[in-house]
C-alpha positions in Angstrom: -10.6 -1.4 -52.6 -12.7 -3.6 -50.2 -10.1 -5.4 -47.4 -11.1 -9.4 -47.6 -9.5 -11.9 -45.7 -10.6 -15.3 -47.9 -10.6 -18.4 -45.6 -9.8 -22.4 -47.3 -11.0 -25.4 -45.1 -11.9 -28.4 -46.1 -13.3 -29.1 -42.8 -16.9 -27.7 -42.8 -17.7 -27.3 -39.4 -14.7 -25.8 -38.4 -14.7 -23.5 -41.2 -18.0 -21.8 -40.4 -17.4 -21.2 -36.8 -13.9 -19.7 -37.5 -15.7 -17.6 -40.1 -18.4 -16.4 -37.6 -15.7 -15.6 -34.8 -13.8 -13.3 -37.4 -17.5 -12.3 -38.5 -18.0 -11.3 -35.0 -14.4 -9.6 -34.2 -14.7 -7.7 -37.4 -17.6 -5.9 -37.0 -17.9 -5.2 -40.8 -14.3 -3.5 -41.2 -13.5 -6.1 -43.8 -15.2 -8.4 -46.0 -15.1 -12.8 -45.6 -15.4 -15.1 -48.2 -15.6 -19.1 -47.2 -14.4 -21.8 -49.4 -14.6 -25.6 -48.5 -13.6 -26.9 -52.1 -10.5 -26.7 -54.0 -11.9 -25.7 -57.2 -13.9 -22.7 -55.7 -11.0 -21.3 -54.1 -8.4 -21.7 -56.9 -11.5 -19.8 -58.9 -11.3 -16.8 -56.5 -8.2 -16.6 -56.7 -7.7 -16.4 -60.2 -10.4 -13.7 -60.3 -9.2 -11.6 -57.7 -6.6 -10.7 -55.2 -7.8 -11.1 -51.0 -6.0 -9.0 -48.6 -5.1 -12.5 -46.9 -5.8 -15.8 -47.2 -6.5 -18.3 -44.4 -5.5 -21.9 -45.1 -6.0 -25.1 -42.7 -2.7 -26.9 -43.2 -4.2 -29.9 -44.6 -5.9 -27.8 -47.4 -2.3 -25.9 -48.3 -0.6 -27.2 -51.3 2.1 -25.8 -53.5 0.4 -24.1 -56.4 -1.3 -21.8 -54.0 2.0 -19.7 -54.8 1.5 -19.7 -58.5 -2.5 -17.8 -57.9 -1.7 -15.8 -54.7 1.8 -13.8 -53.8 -0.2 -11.9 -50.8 -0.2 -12.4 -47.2 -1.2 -16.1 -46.5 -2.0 -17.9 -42.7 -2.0 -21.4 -42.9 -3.5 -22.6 -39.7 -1.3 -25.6 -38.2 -2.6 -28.9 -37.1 0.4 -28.8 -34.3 1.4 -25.4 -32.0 5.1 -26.9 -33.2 3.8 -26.7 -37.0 3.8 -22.6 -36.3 8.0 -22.2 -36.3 8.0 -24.0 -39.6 6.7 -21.1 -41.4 8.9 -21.2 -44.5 7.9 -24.4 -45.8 4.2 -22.6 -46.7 6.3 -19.9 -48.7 8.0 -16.6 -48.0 4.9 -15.0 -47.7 3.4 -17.0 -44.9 2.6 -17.1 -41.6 1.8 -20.4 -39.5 -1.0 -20.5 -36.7 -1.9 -23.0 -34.6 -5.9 -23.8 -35.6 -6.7 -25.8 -32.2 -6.4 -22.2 -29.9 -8.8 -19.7 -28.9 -10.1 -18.0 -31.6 -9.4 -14.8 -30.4 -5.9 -15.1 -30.5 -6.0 -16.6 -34.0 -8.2 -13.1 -35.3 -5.1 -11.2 -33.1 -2.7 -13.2 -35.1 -4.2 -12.6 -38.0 -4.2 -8.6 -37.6 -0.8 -9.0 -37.0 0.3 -10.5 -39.9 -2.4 -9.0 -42.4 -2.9 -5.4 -43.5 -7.3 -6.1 -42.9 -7.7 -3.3 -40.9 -5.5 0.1 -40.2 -3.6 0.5 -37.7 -5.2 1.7 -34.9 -3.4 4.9 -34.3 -5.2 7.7 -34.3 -3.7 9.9 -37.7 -5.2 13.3 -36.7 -3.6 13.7 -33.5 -1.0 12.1 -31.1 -1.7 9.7 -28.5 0.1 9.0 -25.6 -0.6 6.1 -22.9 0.9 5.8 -19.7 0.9 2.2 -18.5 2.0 -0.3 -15.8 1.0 -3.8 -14.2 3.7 -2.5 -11.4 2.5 0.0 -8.9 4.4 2.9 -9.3 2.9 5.4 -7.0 4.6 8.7 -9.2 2.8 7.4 -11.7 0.3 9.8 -12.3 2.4 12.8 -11.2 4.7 11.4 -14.0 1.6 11.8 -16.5 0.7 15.1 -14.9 3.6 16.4 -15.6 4.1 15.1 -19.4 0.6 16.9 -19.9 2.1 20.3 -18.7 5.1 19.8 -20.4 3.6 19.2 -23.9 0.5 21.7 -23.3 3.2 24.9 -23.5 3.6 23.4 -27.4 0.7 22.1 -28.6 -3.2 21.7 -27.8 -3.5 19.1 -25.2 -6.2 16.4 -23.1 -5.7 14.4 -20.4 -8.0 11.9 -19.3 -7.6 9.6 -16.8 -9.0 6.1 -16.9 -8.2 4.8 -12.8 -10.9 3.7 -10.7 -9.8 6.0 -7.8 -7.4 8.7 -8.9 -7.6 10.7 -5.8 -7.1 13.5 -7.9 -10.8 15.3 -7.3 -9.1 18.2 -5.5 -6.2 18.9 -8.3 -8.8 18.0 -11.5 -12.1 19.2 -9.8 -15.2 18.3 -10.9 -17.7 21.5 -12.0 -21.2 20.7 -11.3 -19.8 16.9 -10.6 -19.8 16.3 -14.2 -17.1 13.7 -14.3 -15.6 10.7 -17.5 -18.9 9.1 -15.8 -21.5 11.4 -17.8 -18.9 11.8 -20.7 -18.9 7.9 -21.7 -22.9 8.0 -20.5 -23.3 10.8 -23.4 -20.9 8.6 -25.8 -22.9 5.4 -25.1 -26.2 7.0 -25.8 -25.1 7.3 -29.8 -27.2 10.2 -30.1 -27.1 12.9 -32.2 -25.7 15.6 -29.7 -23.5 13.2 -28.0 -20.4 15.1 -29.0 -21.6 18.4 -27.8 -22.6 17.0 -24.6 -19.3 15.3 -24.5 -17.1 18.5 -25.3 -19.9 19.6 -22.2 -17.4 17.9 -19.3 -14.1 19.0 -20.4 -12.6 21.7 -18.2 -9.3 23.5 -18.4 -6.5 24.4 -15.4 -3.5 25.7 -16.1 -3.4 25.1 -20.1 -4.4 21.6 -20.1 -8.0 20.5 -20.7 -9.1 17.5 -19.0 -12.3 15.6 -18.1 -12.3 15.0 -14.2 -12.1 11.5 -13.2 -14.9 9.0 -12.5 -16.2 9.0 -9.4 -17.7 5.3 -9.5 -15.3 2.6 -10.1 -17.4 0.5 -12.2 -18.0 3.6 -14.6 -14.6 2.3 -16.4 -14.4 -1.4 -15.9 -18.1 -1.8 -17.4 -16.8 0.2 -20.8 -15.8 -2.2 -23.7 -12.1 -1.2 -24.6 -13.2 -0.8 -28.3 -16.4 1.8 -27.3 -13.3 3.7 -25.4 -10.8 3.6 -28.5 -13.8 5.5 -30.3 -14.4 7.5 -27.4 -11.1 9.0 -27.6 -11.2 9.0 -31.3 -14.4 11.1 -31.2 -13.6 13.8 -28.0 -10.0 14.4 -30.3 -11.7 14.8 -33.6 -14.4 17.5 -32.0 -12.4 19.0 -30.3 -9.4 19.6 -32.2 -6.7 18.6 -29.7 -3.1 17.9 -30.9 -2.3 15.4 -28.4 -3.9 13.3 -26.0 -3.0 11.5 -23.0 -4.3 8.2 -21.4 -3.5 7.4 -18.0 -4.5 4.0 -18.5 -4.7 1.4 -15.1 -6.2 -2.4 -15.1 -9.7 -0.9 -14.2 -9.9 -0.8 -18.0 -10.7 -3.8 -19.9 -8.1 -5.1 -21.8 -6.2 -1.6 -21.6 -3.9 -2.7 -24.3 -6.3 -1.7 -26.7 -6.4 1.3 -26.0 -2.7 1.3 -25.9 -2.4 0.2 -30.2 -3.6 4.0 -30.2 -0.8 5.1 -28.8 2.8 6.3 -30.5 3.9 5.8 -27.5 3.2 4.2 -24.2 5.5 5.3 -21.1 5.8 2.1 -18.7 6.9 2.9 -15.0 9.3 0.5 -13.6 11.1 -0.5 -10.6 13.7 -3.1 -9.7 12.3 -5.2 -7.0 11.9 -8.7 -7.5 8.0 -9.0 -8.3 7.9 -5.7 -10.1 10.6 -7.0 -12.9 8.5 -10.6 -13.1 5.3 -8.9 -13.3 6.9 -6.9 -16.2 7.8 -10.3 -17.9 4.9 -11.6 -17.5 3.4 -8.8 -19.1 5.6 -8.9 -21.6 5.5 -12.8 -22.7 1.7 -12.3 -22.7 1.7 -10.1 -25.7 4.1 -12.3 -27.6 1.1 -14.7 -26.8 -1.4 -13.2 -28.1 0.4 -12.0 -31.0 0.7 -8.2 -30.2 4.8 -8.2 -29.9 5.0 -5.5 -32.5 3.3 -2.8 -29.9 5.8 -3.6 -27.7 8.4 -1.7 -29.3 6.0 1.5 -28.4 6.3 1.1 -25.2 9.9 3.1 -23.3 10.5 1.8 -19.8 10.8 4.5 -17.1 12.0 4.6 -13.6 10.7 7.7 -12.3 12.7 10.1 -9.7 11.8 10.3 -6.0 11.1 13.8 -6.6 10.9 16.2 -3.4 7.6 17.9 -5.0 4.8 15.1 -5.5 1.1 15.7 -5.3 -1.6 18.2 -3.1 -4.0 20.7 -3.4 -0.9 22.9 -4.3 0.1 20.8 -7.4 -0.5 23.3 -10.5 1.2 26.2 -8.3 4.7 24.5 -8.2 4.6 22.2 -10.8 7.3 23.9 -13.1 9.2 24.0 -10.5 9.2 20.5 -9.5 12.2 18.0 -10.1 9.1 15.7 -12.0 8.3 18.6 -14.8 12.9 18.7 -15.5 13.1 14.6 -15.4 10.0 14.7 -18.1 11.2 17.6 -20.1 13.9 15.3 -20.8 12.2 13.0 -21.9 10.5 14.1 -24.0 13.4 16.8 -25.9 15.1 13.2 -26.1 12.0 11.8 -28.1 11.7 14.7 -29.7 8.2 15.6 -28.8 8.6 19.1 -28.0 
């Protein structure tokens, strides 16, 4: 059945720019129908059931109920309005109309079931992620990519501007993410071949060697990256996948809803536990609170080991390979 998210305004002008923002953000995964009178509405209703319906406050009215028991979002005249859910019904969801309309489309993925979750079914994700600077950080990933490549079929692809790691993930032929995103952009036929082209193998992980040009990344929409790693696992057949994700990428987040899990360094200096805060009380703004629960704080070991040309030599050995073993036995993910 067709997803449709049916929108109620009696305020015309309103109505048809909030319709072509969702319009825009949707990108044809779900149908919108627009109602400014009553009687139109009530009509739809009775004829058929929307995945969710949008109503302006001053259009909401009790006998909604008695047409529509589905997911409803009645857009608030006041950001106070939004606490007061339950007077709308047990079914509904208050947002404030008068905000950007991004964050009202956010909200309304959150409370709606328009689109599927974006977690990729046919294989695993995992992201590693953090607004602090932990510099273990990529070892850490390193290291979860070995540890889960001695089970299952793994990638690693890693989305920082400078990654330093050209000597342990070397480049054949200086094919790098660079040409890989340049094949995926092109949308042509033999994109995925050329794609499946860059990915090299050391030690039982495959990997596409890091960008060489910083602005490689930051220029890539999030969503066309989502795909991207949506296309390379479908191809290739991989089990699981892992991002190490930095703020070179925009809105990395989005690429994070992919995940089943996102592994967040952390440290306990001063800025490091505000910056986390701050992170976190942005996603509660923007609606995306839910992801947070995917994401298991770390504090990674000064481990005597680290990172040089002799990486993939002594990596089992390594007090960073035992701390993420751990881990993940404890998660269960190997």
């Amino acid at each position: 059945m067709n997803r449709t998210c049916a929108i109620y305004d009696n305020n015309e002008n309103y109505a048809r720019r909030l319709m072509h923002a969702m319009s825009m953000k949707a990108n044809q995964q779900f149908n919108i129908e627009l109602f400014t009178q009553k009687d139109a509405f009530e009509k739809y209703l009775r004829d058929g059931s929307p995945t969710v319906a949008m109503v302006s406050e001053s259009g909401f009215y009790d006998g909604i109920s008695d047409l529509y028991d589905g997911s409803l979002v009645v857009l608030t005249e006041e950001p106070e309005n939004e606490t007061d859910a339950k007077r709308f019904g047990s079914n509904a969801t208050a947002v404030y109309r008068y905000q950007p309309m991004d964050r009202i489309y956010r909200e309304l993925m959150e409370h709606s079931d328009l689109q599927p979750k974006k977690r990729l079914d046919t294989f695993d994700v995992i992201g590693i992620y953090s607004p602090v600077n932990v510099m273990p950080k990529t070892e850490f990933a390193l290291n979860i990519a070995k540890v889960l490549s001695e089970k299952y079929k793994v990638l690693y692809i890693n989305f920082e501007e400078f990654s330093g790691l050209d000597e342990i993930l070397v480049s054949t032929d200086d094919i790098t993410l660079s040409d890989a995103l340049y094949y995926y952009r092109q949308q042509r036929d033999n994109a995925a071949e050329k794609i499946m082209g860059t990915i090299r193998s050391v030690d039982g992980i495959d990997y596409i060697a890091p960008v060489m040009c910083a602005e490689d990344i930051s220029y890539v929409e999030s969503e066309q990256l989502v795909s991207f790693v949506e296309c390379v696992g479908k191809n290739k057949g991989y089990e699981v996948i892992i991002l190490d994700l930095s703020s070179a990428v925009k809105q990395p987040w989005r690429l994070m809803e992919c995940c089943s899990t996102i592994y967040m360094p952390v440290r306990n200096d001063y800025l490091s536990e505000r910056k986390i805060l701050e992170f976190e009380t942005y996603f509660y703004g923007i609606g995306m609170s839910k992801m947070l629960d995917r994401i298991e704080k770390v504090r990674l070991p000064e481990c005597e080991s680290g990172v040089d040309r002799e990486f993939w030599e002594k990596i089992k050995s390594g007090g960073m390979y035992r701390f993420v073993k751990k881990i993940l036995e404890r998660s269960e993910k190997i």
